[in-house]
C-alpha positions as CSV (number, residue, x, y, z in Angstrom):
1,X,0.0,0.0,0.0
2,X,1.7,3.5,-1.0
3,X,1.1,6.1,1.4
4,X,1.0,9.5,-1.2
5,X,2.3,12.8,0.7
6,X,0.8,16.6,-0.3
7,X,3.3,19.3,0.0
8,X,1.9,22.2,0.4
9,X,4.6,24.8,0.1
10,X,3.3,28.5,1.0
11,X,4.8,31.9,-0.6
12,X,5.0,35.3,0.4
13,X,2.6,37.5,-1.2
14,X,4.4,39.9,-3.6
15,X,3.9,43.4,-2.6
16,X,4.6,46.1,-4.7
17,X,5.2,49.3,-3.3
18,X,4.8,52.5,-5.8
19,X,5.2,55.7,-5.0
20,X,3.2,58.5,-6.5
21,X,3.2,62.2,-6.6
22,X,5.7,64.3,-4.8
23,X,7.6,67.0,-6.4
24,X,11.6,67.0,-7.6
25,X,11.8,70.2,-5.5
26,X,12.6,67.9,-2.5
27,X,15.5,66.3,-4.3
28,X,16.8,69.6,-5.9
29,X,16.5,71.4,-2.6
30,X,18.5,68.7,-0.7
31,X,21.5,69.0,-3.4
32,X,21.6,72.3,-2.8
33,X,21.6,72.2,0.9
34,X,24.4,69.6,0.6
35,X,26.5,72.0,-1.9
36,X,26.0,74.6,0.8
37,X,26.9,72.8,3.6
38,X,30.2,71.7,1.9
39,X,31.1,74.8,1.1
40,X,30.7,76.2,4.3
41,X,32.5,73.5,6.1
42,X,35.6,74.4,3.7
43,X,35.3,77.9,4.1
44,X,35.1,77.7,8.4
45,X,38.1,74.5,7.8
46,X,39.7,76.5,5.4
47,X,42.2,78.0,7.4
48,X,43.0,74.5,8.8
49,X,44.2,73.0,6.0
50,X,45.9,75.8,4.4
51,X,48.8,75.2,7.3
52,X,47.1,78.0,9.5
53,X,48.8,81.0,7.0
54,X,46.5,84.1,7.7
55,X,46.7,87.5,6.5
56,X,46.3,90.4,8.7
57,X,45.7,93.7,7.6
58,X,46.1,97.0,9.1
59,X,43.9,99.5,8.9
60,X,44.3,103.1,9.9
61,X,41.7,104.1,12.8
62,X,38.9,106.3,11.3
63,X,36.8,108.9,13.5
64,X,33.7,110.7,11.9
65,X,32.7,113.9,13.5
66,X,29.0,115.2,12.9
């Protein structure tokens, strides 16, 4: 007598998530924010890196009288 076995093999469901709507402004706004925030790191660094060489100036004192 042959005993006969059922597999039953379950898979997940396939979900497909799409995403709709939204503007590029998001996108374009965070590249710019990024550009900013590099260049503003180099320019507070800047003197770091440059071997701390400065330039000082000196400027006469000026008084204004009414």
């Amino acid at each position: 007598m042959a005993i006969e076995r059922e597999t039953v093999v379950e898979r997940p469901v396939e979900r497909e998530t799409v995403v709709t709507g939204g503007s590029p402004f998001g996108a374009i706004g965070a590249i710019i924010a990024v550009i900013l925030l590099v260049v503003l790191a180099l320019w507070l660094f800047g003197g770091v890196f440059n071997g701390g060489e400065s330039v000082s100036v000196d400027l006469p004192t000026v008084t204004v009288d009414p």
